[in-house]
PDB file of N, CA, C, O and CB in Angstrom:
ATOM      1  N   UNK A   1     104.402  10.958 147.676  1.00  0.00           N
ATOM      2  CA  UNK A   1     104.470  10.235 146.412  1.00  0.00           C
ATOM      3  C   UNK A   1     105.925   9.919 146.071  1.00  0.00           C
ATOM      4  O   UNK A   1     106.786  10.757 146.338  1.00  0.00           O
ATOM      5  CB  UNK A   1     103.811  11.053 145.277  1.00  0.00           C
ATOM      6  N   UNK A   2     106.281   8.645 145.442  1.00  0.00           N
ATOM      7  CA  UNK A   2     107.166   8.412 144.974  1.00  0.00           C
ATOM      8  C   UNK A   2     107.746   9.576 143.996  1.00  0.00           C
ATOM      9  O   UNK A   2     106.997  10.218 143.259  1.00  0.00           O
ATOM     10  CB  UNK A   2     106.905   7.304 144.559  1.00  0.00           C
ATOM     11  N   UNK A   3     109.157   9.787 144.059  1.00  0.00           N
ATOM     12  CA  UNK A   3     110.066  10.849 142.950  1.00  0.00           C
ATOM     13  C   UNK A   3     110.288   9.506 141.629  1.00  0.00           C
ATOM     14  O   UNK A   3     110.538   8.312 141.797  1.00  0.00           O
ATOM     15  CB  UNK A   3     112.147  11.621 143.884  1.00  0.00           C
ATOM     16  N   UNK A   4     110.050  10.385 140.170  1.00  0.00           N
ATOM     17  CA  UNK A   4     110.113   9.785 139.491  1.00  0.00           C
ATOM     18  C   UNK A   4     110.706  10.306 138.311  1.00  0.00           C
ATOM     19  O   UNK A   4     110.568  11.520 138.466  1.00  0.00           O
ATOM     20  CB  UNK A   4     109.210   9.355 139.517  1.00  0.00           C
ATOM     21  N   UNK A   5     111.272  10.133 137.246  1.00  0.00           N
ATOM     22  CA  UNK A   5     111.687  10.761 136.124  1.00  0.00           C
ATOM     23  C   UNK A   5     110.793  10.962 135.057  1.00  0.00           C
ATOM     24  O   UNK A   5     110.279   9.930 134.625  1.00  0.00           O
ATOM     25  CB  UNK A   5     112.665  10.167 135.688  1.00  0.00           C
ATOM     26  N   UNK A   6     110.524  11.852 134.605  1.00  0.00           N
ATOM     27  CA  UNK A   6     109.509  11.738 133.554  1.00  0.00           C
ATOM     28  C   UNK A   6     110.615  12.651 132.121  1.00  0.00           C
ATOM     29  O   UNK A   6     111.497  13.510 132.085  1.00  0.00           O
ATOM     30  CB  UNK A   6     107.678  12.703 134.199  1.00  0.00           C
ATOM     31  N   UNK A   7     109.827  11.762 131.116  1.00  0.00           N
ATOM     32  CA  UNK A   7     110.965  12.279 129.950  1.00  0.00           C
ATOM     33  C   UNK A   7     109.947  13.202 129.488  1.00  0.00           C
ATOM     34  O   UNK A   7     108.741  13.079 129.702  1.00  0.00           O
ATOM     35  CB  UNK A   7     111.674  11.075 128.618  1.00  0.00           C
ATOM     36  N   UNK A   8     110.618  14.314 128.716  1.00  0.00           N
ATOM     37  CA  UNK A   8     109.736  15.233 128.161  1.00  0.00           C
ATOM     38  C   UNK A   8     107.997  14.806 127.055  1.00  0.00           C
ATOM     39  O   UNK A   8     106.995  15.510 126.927  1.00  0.00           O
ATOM     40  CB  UNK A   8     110.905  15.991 127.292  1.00  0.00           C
ATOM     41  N   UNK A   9     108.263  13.580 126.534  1.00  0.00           N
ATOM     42  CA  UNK A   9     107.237  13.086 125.915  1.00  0.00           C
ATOM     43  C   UNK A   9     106.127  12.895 126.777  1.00  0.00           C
ATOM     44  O   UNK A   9     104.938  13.198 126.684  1.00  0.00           O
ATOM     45  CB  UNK A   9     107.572  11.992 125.302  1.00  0.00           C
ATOM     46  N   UNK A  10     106.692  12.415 127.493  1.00  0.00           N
ATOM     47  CA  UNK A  10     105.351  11.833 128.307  1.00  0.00           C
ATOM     48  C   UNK A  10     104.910  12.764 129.431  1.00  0.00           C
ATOM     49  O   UNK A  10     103.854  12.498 130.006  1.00  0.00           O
ATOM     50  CB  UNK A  10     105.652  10.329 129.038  1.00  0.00           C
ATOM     51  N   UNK A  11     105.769  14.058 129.876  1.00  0.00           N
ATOM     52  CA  UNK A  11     105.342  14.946 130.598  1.00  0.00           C
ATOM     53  C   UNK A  11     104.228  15.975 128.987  1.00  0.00           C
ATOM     54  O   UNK A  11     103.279  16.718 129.233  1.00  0.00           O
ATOM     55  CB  UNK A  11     106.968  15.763 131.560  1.00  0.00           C
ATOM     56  N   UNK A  12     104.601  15.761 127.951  1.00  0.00           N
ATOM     57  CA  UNK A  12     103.848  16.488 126.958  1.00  0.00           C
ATOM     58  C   UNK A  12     102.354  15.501 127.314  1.00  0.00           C
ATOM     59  O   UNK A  12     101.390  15.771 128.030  1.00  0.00           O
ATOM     60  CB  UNK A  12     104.648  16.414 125.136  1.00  0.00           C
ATOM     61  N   UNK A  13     102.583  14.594 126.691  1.00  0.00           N
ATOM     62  CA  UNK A  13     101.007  13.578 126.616  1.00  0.00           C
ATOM     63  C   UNK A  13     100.694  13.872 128.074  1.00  0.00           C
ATOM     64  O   UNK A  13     100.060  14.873 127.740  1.00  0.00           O
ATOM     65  CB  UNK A  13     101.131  11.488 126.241  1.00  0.00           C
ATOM     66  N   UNK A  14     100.616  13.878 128.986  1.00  0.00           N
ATOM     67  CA  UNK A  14     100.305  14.097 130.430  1.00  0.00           C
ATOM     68  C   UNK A  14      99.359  15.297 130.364  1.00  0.00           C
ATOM     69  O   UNK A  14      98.146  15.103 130.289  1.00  0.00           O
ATOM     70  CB  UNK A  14     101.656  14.380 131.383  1.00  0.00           C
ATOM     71  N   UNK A  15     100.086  17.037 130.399  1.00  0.00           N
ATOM     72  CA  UNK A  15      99.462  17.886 130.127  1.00  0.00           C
ATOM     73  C   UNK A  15      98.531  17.715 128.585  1.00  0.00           C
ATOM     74  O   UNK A  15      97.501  18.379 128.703  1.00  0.00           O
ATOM     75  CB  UNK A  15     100.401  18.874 130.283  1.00  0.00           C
ATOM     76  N   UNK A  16      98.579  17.251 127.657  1.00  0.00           N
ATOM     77  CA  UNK A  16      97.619  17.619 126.907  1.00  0.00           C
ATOM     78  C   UNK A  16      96.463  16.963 127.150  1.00  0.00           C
ATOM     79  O   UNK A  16      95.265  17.243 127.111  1.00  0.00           O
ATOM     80  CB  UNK A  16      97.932  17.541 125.734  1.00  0.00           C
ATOM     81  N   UNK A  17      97.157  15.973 127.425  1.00  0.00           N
ATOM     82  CA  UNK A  17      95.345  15.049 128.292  1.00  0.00           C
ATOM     83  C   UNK A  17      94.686  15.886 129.504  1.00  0.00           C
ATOM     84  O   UNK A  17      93.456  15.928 129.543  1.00  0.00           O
ATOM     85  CB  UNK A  17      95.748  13.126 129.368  1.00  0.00           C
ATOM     86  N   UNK A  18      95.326  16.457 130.351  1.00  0.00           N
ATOM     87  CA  UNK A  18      94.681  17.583 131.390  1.00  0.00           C
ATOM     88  C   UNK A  18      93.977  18.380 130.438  1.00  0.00           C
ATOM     89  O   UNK A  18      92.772  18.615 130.525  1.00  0.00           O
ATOM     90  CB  UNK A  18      95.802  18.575 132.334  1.00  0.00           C
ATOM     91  N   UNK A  19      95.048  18.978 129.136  1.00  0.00           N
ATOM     92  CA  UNK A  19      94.035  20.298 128.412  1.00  0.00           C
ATOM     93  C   UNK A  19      93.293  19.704 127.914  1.00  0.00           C
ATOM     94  O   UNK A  19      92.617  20.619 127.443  1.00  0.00           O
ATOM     95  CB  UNK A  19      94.494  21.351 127.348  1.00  0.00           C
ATOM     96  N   UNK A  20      92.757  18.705 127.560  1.00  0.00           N
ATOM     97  CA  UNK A  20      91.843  18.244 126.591  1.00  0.00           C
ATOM     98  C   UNK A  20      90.450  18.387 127.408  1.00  0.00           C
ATOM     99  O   UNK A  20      89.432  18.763 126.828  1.00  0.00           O
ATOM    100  CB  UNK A  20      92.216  16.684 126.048  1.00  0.00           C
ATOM    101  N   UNK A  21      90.461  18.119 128.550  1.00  0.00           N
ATOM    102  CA  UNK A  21      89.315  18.572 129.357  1.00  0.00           C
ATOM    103  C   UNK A  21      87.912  17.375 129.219  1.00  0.00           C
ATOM    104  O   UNK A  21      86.683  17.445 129.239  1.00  0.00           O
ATOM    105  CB  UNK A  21      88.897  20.229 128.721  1.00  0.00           C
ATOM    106  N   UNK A  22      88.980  16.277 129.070  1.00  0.00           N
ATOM    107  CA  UNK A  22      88.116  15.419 129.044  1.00  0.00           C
ATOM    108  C   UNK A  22      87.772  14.442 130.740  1.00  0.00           C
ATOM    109  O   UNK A  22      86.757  13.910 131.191  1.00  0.00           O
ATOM    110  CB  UNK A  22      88.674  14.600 127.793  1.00  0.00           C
ATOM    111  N   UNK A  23      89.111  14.583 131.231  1.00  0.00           N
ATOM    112  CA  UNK A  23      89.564  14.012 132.631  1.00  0.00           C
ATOM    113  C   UNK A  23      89.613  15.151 133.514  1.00  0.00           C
ATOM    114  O   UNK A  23      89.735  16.224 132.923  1.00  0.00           O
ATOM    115  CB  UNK A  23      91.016  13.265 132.633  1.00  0.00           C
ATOM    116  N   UNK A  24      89.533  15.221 135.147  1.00  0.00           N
ATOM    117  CA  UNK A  24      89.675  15.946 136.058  1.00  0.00           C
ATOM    118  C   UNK A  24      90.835  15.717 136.281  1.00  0.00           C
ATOM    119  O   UNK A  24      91.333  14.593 136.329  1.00  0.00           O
ATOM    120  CB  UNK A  24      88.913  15.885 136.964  1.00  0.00           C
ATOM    121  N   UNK A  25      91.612  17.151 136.504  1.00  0.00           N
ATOM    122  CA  UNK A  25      92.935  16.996 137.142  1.00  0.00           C
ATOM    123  C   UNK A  25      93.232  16.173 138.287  1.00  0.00           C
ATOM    124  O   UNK A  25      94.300  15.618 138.546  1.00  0.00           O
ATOM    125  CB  UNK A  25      93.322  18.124 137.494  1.00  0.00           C
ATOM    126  N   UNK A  26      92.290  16.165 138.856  1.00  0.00           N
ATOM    127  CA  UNK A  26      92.550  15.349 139.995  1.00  0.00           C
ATOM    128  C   UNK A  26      92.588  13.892 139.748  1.00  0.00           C
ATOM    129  O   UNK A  26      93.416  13.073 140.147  1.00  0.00           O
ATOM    130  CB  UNK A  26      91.594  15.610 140.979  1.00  0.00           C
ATOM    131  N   UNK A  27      91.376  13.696 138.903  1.00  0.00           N
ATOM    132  CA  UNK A  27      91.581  11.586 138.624  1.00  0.00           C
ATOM    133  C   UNK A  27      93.143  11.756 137.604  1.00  0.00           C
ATOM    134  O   UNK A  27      94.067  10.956 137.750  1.00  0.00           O
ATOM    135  CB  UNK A  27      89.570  10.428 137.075  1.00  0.00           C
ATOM    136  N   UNK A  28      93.213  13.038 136.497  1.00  0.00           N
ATOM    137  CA  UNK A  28      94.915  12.705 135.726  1.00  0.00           C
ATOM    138  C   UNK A  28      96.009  12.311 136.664  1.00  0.00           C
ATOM    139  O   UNK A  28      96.874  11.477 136.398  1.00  0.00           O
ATOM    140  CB  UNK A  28      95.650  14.149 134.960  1.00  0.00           C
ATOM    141  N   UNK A  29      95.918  12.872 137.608  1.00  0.00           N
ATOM    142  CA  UNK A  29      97.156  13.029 138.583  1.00  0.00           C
ATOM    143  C   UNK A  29      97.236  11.746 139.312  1.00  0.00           C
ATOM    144  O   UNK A  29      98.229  11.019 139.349  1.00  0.00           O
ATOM    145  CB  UNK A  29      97.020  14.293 139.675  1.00  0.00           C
ATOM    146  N   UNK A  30      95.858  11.489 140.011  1.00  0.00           N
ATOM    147  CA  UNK A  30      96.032  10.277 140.369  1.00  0.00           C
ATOM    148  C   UNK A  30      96.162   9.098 139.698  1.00  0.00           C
ATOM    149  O   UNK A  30      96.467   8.112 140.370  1.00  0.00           O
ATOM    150  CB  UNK A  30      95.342  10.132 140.962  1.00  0.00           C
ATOM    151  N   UNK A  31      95.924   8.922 137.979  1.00  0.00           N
ATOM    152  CA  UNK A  31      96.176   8.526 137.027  1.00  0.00           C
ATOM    153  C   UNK A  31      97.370   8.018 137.240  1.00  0.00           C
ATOM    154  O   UNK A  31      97.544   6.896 137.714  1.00  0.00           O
ATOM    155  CB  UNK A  31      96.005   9.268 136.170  1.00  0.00           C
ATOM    156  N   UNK A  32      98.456   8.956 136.842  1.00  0.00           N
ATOM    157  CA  UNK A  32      99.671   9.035 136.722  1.00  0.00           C
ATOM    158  C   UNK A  32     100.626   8.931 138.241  1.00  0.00           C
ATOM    159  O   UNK A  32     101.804   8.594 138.369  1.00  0.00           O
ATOM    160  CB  UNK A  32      99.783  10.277 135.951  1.00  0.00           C
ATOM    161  N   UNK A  33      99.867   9.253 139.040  1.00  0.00           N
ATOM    162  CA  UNK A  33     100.842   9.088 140.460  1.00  0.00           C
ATOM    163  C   UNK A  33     101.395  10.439 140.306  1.00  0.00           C
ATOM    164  O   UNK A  33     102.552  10.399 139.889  1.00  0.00           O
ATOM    165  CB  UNK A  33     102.200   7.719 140.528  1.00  0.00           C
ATOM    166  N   UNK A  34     100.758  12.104 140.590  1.00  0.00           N
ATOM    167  CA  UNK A  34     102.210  12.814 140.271  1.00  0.00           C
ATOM    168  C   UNK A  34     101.251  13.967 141.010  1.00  0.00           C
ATOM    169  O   UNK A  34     100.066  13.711 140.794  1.00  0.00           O
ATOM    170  CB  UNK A  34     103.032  13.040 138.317  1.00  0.00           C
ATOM    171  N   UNK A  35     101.377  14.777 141.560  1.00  0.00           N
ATOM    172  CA  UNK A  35     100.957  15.460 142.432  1.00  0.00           C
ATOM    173  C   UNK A  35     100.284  17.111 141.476  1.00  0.00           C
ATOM    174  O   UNK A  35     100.470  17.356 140.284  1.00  0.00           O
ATOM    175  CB  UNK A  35     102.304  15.532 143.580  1.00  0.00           C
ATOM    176  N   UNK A  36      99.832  17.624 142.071  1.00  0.00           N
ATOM    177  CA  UNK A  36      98.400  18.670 140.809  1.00  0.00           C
ATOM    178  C   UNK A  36      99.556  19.688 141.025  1.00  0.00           C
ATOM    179  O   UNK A  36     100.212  19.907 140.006  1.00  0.00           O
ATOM    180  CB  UNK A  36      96.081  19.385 141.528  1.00  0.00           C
ATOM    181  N   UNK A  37      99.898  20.283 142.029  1.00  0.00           N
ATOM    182  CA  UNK A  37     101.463  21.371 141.915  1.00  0.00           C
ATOM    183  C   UNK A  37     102.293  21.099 140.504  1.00  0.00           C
ATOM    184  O   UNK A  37     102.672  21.850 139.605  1.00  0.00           O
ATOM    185  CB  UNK A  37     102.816  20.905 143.386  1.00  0.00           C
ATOM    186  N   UNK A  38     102.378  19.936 140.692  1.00  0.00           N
ATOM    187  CA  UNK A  38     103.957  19.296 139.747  1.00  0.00           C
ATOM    188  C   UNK A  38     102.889  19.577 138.019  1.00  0.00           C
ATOM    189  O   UNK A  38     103.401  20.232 137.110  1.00  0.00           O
ATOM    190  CB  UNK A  38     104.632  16.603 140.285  1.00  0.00           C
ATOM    191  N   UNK A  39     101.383  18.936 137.860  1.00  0.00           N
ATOM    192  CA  UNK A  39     101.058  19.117 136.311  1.00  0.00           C
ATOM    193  C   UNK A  39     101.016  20.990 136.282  1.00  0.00           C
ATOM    194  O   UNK A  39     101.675  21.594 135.436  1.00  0.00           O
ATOM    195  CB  UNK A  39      99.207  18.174 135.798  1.00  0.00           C
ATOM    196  N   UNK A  40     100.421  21.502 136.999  1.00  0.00           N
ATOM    197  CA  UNK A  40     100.557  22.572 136.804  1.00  0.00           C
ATOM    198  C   UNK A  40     101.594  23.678 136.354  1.00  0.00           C
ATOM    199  O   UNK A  40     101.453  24.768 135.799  1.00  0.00           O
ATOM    200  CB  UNK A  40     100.227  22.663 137.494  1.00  0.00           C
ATOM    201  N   UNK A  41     102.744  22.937 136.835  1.00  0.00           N
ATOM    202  CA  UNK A  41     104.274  23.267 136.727  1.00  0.00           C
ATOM    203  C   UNK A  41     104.546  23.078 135.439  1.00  0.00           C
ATOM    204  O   UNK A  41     105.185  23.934 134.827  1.00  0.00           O
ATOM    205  CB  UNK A  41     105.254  22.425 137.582  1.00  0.00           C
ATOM    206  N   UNK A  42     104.010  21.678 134.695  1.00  0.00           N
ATOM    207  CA  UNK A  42     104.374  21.297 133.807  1.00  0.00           C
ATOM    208  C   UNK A  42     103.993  22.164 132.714  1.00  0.00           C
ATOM    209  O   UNK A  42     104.740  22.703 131.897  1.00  0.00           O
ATOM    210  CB  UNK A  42     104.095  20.183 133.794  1.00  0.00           C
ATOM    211  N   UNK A  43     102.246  22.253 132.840  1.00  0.00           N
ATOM    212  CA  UNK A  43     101.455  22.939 132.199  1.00  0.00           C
ATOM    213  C   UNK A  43     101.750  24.451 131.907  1.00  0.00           C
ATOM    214  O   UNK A  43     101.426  24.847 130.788  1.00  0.00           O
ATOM    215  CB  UNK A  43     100.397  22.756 132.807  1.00  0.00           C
ATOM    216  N   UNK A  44     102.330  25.355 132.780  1.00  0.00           N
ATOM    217  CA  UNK A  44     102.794  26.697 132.833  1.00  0.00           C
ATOM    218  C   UNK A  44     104.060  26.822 131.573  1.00  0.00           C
ATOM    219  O   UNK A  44     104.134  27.660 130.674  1.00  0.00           O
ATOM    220  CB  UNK A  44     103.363  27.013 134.502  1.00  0.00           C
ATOM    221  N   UNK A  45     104.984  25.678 131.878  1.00  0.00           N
ATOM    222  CA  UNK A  45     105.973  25.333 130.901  1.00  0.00           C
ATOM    223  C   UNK A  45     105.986  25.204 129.635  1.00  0.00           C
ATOM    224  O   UNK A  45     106.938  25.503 128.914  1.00  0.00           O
ATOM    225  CB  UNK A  45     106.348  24.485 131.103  1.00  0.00           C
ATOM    226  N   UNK A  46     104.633  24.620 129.173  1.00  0.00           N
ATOM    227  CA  UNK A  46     103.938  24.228 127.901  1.00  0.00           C
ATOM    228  C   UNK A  46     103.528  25.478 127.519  1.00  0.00           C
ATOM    229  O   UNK A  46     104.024  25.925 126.485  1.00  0.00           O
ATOM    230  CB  UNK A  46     102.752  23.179 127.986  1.00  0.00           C
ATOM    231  N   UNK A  47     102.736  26.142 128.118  1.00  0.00           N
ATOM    232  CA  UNK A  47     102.060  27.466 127.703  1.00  0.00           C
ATOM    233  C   UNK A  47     103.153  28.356 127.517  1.00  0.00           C
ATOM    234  O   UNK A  47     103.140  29.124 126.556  1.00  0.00           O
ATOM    235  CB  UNK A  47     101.013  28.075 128.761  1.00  0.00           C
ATOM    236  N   UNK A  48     104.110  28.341 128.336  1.00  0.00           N
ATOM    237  CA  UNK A  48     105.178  29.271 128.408  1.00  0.00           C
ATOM    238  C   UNK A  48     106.470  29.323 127.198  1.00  0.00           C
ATOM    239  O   UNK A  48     107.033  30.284 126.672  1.00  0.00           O
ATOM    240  CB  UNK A  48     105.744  28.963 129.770  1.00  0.00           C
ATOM    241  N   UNK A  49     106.621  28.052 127.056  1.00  0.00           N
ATOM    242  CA  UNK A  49     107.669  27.740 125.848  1.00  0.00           C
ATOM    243  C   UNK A  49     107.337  26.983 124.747  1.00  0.00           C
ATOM    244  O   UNK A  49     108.214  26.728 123.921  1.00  0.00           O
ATOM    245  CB  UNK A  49     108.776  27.066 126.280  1.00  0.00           C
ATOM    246  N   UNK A  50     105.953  26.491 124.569  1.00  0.00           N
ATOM    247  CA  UNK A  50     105.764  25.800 123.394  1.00  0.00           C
ATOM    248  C   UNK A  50     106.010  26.820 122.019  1.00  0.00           C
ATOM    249  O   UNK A  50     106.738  26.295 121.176  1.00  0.00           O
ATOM    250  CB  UNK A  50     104.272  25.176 123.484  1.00  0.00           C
ATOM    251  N   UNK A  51     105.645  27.828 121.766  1.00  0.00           N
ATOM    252  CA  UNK A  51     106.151  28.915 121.198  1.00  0.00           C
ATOM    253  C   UNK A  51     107.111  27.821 120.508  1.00  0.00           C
ATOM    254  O   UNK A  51     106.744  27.117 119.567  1.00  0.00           O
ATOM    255  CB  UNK A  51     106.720  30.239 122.179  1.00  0.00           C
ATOM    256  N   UNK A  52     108.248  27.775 121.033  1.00  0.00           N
ATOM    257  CA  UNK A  52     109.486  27.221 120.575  1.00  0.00           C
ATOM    258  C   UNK A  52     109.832  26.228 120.079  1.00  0.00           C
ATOM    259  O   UNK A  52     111.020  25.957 119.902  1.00  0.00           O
ATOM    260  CB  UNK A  52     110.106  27.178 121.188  1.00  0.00           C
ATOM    261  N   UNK A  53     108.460  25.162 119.610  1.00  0.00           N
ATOM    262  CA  UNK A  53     108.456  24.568 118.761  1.00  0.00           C
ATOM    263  C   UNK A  53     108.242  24.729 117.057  1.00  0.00           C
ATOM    264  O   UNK A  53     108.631  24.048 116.108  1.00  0.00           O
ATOM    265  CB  UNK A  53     107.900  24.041 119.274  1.00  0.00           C
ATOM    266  N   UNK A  54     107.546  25.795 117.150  1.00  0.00           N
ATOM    267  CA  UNK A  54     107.015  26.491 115.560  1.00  0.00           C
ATOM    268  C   UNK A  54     108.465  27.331 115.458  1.00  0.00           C
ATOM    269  O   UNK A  54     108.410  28.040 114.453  1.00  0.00           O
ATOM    270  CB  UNK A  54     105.192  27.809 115.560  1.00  0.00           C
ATOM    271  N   UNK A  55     109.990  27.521 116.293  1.00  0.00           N
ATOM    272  CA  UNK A  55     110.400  28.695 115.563  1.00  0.00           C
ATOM    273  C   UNK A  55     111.589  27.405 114.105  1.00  0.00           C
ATOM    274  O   UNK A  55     111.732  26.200 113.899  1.00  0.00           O
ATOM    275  CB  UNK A  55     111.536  30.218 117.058  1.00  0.00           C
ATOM    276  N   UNK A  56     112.073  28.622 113.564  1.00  0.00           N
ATOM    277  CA  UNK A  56     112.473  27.745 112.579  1.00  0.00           C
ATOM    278  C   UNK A  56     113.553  26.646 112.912  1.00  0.00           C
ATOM    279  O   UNK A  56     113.310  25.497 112.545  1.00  0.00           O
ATOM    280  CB  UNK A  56     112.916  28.539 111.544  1.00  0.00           C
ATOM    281  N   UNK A  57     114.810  26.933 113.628  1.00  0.00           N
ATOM    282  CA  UNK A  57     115.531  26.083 114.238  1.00  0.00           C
ATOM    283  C   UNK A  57     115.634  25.062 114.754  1.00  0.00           C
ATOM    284  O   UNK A  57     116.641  24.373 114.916  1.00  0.00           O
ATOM    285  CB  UNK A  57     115.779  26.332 114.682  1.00  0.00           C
ATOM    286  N   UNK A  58     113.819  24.760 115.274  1.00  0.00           N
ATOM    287  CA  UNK A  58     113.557  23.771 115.618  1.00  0.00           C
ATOM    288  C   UNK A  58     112.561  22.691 114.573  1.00  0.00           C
ATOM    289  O   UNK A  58     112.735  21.487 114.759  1.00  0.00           O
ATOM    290  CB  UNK A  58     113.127  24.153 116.789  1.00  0.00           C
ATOM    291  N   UNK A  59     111.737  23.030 113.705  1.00  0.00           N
ATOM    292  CA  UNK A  59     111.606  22.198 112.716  1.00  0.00           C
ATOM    293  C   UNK A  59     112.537  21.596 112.093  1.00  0.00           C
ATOM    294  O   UNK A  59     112.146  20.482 111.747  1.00  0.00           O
ATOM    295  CB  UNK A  59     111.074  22.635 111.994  1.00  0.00           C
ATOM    296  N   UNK A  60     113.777  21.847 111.732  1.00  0.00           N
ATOM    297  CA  UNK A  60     114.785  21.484 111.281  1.00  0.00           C
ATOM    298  C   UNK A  60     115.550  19.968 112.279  1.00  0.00           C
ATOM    299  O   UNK A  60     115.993  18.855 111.993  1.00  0.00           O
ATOM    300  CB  UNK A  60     115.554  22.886 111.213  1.00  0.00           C
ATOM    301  N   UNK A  61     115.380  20.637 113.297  1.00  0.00           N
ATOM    302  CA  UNK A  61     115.714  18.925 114.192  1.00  0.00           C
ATOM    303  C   UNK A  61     114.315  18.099 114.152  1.00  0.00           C
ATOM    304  O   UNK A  61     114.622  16.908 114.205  1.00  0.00           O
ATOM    305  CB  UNK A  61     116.188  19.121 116.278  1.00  0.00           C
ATOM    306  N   UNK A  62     113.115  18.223 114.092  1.00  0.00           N
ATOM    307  CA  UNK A  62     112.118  17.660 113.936  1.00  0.00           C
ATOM    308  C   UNK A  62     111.815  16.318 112.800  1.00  0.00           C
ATOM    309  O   UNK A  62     111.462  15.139 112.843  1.00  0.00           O
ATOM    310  CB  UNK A  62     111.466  18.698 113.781  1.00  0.00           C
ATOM    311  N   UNK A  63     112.311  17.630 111.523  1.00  0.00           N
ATOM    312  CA  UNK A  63     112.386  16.734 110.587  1.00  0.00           C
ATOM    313  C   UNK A  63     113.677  15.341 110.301  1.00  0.00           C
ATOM    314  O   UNK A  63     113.646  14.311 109.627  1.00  0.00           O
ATOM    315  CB  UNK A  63     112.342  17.670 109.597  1.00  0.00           C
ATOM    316  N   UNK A  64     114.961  16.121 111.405  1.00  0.00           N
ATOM    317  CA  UNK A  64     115.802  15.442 110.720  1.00  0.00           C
ATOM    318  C   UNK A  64     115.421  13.990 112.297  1.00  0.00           C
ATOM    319  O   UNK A  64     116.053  12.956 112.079  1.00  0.00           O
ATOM    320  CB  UNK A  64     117.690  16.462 110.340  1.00  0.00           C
ATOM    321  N   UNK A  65     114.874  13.958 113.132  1.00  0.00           N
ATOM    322  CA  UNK A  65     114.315  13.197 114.224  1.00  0.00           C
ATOM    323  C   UNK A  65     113.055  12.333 113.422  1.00  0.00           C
ATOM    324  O   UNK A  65     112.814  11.363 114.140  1.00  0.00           O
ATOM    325  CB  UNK A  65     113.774  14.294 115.555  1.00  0.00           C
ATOM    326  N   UNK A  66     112.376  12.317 112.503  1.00  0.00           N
ATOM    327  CA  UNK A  66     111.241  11.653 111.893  1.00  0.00           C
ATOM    328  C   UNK A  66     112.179  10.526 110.849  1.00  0.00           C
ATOM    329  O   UNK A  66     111.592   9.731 110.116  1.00  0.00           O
ATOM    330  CB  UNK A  66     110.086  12.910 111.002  1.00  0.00           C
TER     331      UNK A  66
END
């Protein structure tokens, strides 16, 4: 597969459409062109550090980003 850049937004919308469990990982991936290793990677990341959107430090850039 082609190497590609993905910006954090759209690696977010990517995995939540996998969690939503509406699509098979396999048609998402082929969706997107991006290999089931790489969402999984992504996905581990999400589970792993989303945490770190609710802490307070970061609402504060949120709001001042809206």
């Amino acid at each position: 597969m082609k190497r590609r850049k993905w910006c954090s937004e759209q690696k977010l919308k990517i995995v939540l459409e996998g969690l939503s469990g509406q699509i098979e990982i396999s048609k998402l991936c082929n969706k997107y062109q991006i290999s089931q290793p790489l969402y999984y990677q992504w996905r581990e990341q999400l589970l792993h550090f989303g945490h770190q959107a609710f802490e307070t430090k970061n609402k504060r850039a949120v709001v001042l980003a809206q």
